[in-house]
C-alpha positions in Angstrom: -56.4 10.5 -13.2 -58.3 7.9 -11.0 -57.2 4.6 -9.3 -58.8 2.7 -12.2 -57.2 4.5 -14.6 -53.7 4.6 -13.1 -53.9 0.6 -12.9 -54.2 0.4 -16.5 -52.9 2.9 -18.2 -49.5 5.3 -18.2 -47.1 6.1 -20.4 -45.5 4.3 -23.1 -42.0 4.0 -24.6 -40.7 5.6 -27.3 -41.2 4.6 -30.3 -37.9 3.9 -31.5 -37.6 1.9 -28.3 -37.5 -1.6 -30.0 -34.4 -1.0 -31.9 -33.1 -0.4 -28.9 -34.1 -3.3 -27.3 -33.3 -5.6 -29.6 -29.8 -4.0 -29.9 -29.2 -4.4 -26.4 -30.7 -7.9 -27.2 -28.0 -8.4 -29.0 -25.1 -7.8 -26.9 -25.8 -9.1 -24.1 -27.0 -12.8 -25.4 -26.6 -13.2 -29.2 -23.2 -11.5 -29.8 -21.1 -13.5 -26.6 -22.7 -16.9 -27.9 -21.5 -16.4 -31.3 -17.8 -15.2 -30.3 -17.7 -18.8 -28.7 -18.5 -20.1 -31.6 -15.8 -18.2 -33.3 -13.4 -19.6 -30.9 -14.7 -23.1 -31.4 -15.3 -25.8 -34.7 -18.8 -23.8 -35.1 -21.0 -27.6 -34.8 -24.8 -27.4 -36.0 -25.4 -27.3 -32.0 -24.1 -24.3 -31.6 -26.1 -22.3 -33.8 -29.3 -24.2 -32.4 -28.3 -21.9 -29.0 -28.0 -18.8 -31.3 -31.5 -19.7 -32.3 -32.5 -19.9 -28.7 -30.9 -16.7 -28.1 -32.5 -15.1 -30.8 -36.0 -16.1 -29.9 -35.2 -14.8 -26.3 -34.3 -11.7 -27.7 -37.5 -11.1 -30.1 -39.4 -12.0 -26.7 -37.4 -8.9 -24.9 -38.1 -7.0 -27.9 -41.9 -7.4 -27.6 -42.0 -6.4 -23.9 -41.8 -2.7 -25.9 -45.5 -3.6 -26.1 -46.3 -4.2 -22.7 -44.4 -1.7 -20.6 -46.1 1.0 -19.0 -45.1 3.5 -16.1 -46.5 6.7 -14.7 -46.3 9.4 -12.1 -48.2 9.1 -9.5 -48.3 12.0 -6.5 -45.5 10.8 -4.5 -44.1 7.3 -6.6 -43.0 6.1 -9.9 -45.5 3.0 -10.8 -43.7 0.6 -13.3 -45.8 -2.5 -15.2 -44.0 -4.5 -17.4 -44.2 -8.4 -18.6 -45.7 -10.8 -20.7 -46.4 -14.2 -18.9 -45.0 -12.8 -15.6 -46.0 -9.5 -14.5 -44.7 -7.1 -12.7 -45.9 -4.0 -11.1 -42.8 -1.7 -9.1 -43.8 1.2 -6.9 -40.7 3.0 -5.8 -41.6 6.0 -3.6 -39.8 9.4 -4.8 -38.0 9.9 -1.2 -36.7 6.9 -1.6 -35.2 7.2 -5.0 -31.3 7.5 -4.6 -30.1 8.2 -8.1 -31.4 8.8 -11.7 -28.6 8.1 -14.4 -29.3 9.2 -18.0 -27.4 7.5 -21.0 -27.3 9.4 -24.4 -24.9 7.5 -26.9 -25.1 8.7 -30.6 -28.1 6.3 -31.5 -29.6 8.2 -29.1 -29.2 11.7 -30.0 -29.8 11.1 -33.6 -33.6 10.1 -32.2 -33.8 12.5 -29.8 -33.8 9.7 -26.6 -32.5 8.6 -23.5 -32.2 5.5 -21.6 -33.5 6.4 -17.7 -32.0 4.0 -14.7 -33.9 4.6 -11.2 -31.9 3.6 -8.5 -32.8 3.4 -4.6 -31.1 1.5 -2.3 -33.1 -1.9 -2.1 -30.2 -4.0 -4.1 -27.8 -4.7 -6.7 -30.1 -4.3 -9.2 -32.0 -0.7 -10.8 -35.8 -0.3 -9.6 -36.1 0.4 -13.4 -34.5 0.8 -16.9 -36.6 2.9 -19.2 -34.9 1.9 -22.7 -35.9 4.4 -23.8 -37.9 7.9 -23.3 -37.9 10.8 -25.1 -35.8 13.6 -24.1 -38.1 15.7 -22.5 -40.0 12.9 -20.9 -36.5 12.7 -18.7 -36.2 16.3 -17.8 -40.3 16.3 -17.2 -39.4 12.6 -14.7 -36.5 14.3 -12.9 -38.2 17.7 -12.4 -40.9 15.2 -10.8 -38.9 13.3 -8.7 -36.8 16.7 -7.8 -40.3 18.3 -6.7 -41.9 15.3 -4.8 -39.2 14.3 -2.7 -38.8 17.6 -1.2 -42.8 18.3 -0.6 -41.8 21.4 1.3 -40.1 22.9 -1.9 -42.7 24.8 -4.4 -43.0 24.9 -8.0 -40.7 28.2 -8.6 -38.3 26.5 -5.7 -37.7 23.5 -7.9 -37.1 25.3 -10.8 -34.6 28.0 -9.2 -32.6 24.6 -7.8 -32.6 23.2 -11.0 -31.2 25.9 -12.9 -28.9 26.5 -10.0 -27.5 22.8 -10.4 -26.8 23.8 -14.1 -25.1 26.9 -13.1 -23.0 25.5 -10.1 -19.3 25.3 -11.0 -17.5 22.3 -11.5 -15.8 20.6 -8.4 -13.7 18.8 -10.5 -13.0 18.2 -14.8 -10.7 16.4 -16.3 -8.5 18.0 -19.4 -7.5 15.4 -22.3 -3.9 15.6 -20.6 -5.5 13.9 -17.6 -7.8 11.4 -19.7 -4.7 10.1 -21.9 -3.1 9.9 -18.9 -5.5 8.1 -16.8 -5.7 5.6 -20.2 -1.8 4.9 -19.7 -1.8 4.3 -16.2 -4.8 1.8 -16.0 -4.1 -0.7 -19.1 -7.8 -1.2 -19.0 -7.2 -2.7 -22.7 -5.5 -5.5 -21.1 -8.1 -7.6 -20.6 -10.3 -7.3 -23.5 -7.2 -7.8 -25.6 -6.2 -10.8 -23.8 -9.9 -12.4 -24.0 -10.1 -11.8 -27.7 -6.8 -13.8 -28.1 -7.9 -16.3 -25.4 -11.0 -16.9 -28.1 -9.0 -16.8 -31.4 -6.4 -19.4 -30.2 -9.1 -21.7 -29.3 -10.2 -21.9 -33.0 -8.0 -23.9 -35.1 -8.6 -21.8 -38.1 -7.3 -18.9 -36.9 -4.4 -20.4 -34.7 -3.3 -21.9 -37.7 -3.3 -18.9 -39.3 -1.4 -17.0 -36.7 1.4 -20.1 -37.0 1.8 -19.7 -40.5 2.4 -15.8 -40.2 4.6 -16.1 -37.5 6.8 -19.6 -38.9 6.7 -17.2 -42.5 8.6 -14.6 -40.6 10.5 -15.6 -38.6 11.7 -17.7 -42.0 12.0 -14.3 -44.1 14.2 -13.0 -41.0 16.8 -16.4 -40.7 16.0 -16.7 -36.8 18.3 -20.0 -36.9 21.0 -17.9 -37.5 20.1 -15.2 -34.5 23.0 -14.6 -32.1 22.5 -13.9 -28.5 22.1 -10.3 -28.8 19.7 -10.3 -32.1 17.2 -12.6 -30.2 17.4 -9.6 -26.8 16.8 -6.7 -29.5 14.1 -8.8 -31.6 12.4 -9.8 -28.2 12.6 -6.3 -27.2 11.3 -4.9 -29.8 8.4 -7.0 -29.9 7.7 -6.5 -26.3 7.4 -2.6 -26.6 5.3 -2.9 -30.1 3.0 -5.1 -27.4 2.9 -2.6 -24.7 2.4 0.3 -27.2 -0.4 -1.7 -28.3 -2.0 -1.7 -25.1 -1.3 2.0 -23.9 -2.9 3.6 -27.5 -6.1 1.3 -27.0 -6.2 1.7 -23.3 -6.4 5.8 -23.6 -9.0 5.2 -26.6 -10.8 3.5 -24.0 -10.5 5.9 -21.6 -11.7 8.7 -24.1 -15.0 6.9 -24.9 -15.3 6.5 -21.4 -14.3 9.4 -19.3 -14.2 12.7 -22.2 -15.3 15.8 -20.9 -15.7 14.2 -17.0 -17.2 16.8 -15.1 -18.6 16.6 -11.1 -20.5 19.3 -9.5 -22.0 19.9 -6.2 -25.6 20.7 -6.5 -28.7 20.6 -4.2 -26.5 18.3 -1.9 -25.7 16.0 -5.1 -22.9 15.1 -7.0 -24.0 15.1 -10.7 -21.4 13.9 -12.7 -21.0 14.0 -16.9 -18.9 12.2 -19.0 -18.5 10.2 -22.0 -17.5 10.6 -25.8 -19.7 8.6 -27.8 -21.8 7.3 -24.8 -22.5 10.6 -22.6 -23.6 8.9 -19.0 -25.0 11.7 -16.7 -25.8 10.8 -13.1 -27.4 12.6 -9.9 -26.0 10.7 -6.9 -27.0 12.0 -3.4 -24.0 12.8 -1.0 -26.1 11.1 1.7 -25.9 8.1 -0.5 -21.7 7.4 -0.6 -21.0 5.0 2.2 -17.5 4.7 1.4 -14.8 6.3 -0.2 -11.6 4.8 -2.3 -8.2 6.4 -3.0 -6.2 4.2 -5.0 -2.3 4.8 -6.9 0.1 2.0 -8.6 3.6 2.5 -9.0 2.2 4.4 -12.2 0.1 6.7 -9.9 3.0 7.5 -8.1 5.2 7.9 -11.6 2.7 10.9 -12.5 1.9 12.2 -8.4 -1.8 11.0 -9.3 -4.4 9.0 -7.2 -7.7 7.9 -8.4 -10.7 8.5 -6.4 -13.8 5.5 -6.5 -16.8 5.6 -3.8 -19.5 2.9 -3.1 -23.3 3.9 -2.7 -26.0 1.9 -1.1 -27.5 -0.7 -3.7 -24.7 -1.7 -5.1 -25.7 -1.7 -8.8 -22.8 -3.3 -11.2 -22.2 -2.8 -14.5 -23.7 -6.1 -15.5 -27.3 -5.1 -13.9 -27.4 -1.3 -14.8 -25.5 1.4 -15.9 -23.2 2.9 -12.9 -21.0 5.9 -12.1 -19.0 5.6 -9.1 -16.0 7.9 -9.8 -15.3 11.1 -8.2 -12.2 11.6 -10.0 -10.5 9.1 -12.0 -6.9 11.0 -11.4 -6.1 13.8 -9.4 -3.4 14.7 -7.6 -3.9 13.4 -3.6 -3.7 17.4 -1.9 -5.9 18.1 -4.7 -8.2 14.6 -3.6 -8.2 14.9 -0.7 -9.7 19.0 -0.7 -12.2 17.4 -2.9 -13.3 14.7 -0.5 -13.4 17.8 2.5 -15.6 19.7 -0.2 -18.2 16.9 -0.5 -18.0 15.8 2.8 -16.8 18.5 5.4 -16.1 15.9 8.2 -14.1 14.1 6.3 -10.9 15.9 6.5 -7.8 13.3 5.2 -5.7 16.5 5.2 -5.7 16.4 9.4 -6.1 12.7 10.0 -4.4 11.4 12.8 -3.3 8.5 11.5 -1.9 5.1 14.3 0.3 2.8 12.8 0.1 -0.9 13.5 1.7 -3.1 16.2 5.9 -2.5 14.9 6.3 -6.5 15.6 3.6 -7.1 13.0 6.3 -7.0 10.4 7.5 -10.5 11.4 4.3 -11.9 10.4 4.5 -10.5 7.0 7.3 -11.8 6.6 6.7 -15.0 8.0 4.1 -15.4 5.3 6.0 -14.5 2.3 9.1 -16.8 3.7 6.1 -19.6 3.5 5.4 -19.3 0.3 8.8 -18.9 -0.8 9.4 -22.4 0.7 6.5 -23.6 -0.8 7.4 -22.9 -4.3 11.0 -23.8 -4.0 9.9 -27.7 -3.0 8.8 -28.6 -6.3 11.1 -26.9 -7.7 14.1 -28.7 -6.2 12.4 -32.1 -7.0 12.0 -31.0 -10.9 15.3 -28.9 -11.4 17.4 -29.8 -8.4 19.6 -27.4 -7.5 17.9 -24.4 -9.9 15.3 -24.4 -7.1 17.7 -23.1 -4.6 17.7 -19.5 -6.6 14.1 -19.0 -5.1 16.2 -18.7 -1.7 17.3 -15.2 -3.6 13.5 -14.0 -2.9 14.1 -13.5 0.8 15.7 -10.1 1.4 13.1 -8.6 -1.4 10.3 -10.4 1.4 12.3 -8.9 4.3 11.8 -5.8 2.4 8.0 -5.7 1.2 7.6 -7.0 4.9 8.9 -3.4 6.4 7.3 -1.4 3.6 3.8 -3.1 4.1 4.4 -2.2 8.2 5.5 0.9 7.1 2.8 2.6 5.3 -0.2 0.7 6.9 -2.3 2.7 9.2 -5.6 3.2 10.5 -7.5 6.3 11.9 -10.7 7.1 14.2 -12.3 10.1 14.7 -16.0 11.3 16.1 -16.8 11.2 12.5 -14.8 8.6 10.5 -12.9 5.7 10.3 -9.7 4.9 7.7 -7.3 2.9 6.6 -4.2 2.7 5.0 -2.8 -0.5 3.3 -0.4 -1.4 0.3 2.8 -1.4 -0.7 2.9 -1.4 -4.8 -0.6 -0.9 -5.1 -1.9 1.3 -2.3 -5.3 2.3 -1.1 -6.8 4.6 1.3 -10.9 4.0 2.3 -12.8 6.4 4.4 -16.2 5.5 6.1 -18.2 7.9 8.3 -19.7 6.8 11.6 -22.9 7.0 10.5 -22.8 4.9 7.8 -21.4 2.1 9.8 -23.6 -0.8 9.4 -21.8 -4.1 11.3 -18.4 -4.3 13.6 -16.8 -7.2 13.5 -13.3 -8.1 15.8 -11.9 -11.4 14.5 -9.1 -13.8 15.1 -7.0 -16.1 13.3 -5.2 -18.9 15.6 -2.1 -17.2 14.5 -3.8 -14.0 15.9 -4.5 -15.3 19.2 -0.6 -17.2 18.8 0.8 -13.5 18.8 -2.1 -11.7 21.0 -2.7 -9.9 17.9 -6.8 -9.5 16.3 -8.4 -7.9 13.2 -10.9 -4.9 13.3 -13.1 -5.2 9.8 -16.1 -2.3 9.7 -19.2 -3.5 7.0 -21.5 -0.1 5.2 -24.4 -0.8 3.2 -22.0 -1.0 0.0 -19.3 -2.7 1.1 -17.7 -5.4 -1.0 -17.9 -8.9 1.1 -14.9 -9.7 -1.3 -12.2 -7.0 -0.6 -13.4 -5.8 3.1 -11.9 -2.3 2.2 -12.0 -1.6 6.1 -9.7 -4.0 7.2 -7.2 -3.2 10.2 -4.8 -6.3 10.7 -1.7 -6.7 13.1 -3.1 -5.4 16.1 -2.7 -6.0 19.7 -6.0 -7.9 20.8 -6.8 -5.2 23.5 -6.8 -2.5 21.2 -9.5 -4.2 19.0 -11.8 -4.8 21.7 -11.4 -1.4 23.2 -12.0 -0.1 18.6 -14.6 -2.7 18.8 -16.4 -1.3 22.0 -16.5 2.8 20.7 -17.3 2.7 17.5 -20.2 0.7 18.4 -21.4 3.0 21.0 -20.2 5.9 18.4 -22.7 4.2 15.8 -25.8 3.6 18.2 -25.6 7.6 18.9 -25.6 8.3 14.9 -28.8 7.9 13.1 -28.4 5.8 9.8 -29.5 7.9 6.9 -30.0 5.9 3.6 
């Protein structure tokens, strides 16, 4: 195919590609809009913006019509736009991951939806909504075959059949995915915004009122004693927690049925899904960081769940994502995982420092400050009822030692970790070479106590929860972290 003929022409979507288009239309603009209107009076304004919203969404639909893309000797070209157009070359040695979602639309018209992912932002280089199936495994056997220009036909081929064949680095049984759905109360929130949104419509909050006035009529509550109102409220209580432990491990099954990670080609590629089956191909070169995490649940069960962060940074709300390498697992088991992904990275042998042992009197001195604060306004309203917040203290004294206690941080030729938590605990990992920024910082009440705070920044990192973030140490010892693992990072080439 020429120049001129590449510039204008390519392939097209499927056919079926505006149903798709409009149903993704529809819950990402009309369907939120008109829950608010459910949760409000419903005025004549409100279904003016569903109007809006509608038009937008015919105008997404009709895009179908003007997207094109095509395979070009070593990039992906992308055109797409009606007023404002838009023409994407991403290079295919610089594409970082290639997720396919298959949900049972999907398979009953033989599609896929395609995200390409590099590392340029928090946004997909594309999302072909949607392709037929073969048109994927024809893009990815491209991609596979380009990137590596010293591979051959036959080469590609053998890796890709090899990546079928590799056996599984990790699978979770239903056991694990019911209990995965327990431990995370995932429906929690979704639960919690739905009744958020009812009670804000009078209709239906009148409704509720009625029901509940009605019963607790039928059942003579003005005649409760003490012990009838503990076994009511009780029971009530657990019929709420049930609630949300069966619809937290349905969510879990949709989600995470059949998870499976292998470890071809020097990729994770990862499966999983019920209704919605999400298949992704993440480089290992891509993971800048890696999460453990475990709750008092975790612990209940001897489980930890395993997250990492790749360069780019895409979020659920701009693409489709996959960042788990195992959503529960025991932590011997995790951490031989990790070591199998990342040989360097050996948890298992980690010589883990703890923190300065007078940094407990800060933590404490912080939650004796909020105590106090709390208790002040509560004097003034209750009077002497406030006092009982004074029972708070030894339980700070307490969380104080523990937090002191299993905080630590490690640095090696090839990694730096830390530990932090107390209830809700979490372990990150970051290797030297995909250090991006050092930063030593102090507080006044750092340089008060000759103390300082070591914070390490990776292409993926969260600006929000700083997940390498060693506090409470002595001043010199940050400057002297500070000093080699910048000199460790200018000797490590940065690989994307």
């Amino acid at each position: 195919m020429s120049q001129q003929e590449l510039q204008t022409a390519g392939h097209r979507l499927h056919n079926s590609s505006p149903l798709f288009l409009f149903i993704e239309a529809i819950k990402k603009m009309v369907f939120p809009l008109l829950l608010g209107i459910i949760g409000t009076s419903g005025d004549k304004q409100d279904w003016i913006i569903i109007g809006v919203a509608a038009l937008a969404s015919v105008m997404t639909i009709v895009q179908f019509w003007f997207y094109h893309y095509w395979l070009e000797e070593d990039r992906l070209v992308v055109k797409e736009g009606i007023l404002f157009k838009s023409l994407r070359q991403v290079p295919y040695e610089r594409i970082q991951n290639l997720n396919v979602e298959k949900n049972v639309l999907h398979r009953l018209f033989g599609v896929a939806t395609l995200q390409v992912e590099s590392a340029s932002g928090a946004k997909p280089e594309a999302v072909i909504r949607v392709i037929s199936q073969d048109q994927v495994a024809h893009i990815q056997n491209i991609i596979k075959q380009r990137a590596k220009p010293a591979l051959v036909e036959s080469d590609v081929v053998e890796v890709a059949s090899e990546a079928v064949e590799h056996p599984a680095l990790y699978q979770m049984s239903h056991k694990d995915v019911a209990t995965y759905g327990f431990i995370s109360h995932k429906a929690l929130v979704p639960i919690g915004i739905v009744g958020s949104v009812l009670s804000q419509n009078d209709y239906y909050r009148d409704r509720f009122v009625g029901m509940i006035s009605g019963f607790a009529g039928d059942l003579h509550v003005e005649q409760w004693a003490v012990s009838e109102w503990l076994v009511y409220s009780s029971a009530f209580a657990l019929l709420m927690l049930v609630t949300i432990w069966l619809s937290s491990i349905a969510m879990a099954f949709l989600k995470l049925h059949g998870f499976t990670l292998s470890h071809p080609d020097n990729n994770l590629h990862a499966d999983m899904g019920l209704l919605t089956r999400l298949t992704a191909n993440i480089p290992v070169r891509r993971i800048q960081l890696i999460k453990l995490k475990h709750s008092p649940l975790h612990r209940l069960f001897k489980k930890v769940s395993i997250k990492m962060e790749t360069a780019g940074g895409v979020t659920e709300q701009s693409g489709i994502t996959m960042s788990w390498l195992a959503p529960l697992v025991s932590e011997p088991d995790g951490f031989e995982l990790i070591k199998q992904i990342q040989p360097e990275v050996d948890l298992l042998r980690t010589d883990w420092q703890p923190l300065e042992s007078r940094a407990w009197k800060r933590v404490f001195k912080k939650g004796l400050f909020f105590i106090l604060l709390i208790m002040a306004p509560l004097i003034y309203f209750f009077e002497g009822w406030g006092l009982l917040m004074l029972l708070l203290i030894p339980p700070a004294y307490a969380y104080a030692q523990a937090y002191i206690r299993h905080a630590a941080y490690a640095v090696t030729d090839e990694l730096i970790a830390c530990r932090q938590g107390v209830f809700f605990r979490r372990l990150s990992v970051v290797r030297i070479g995909k250090i991006q920024n050092v930063s030593y910082l102090q507080t006044p009440f750092d340089r008060r106590n000759g103390m300082a705070r070591l914070t390490v920044d990776t292409a993926g990192s969260n600006p929000v929860t700083q997940d390498i973030n060693v506090h409470y140490l002595n001043q010199d010892k940050v400057s002297h972290l500070v000093q080699q693992l910048t000199e460790q990072v200018s000797q490590v080439k940065f690989i994307w």
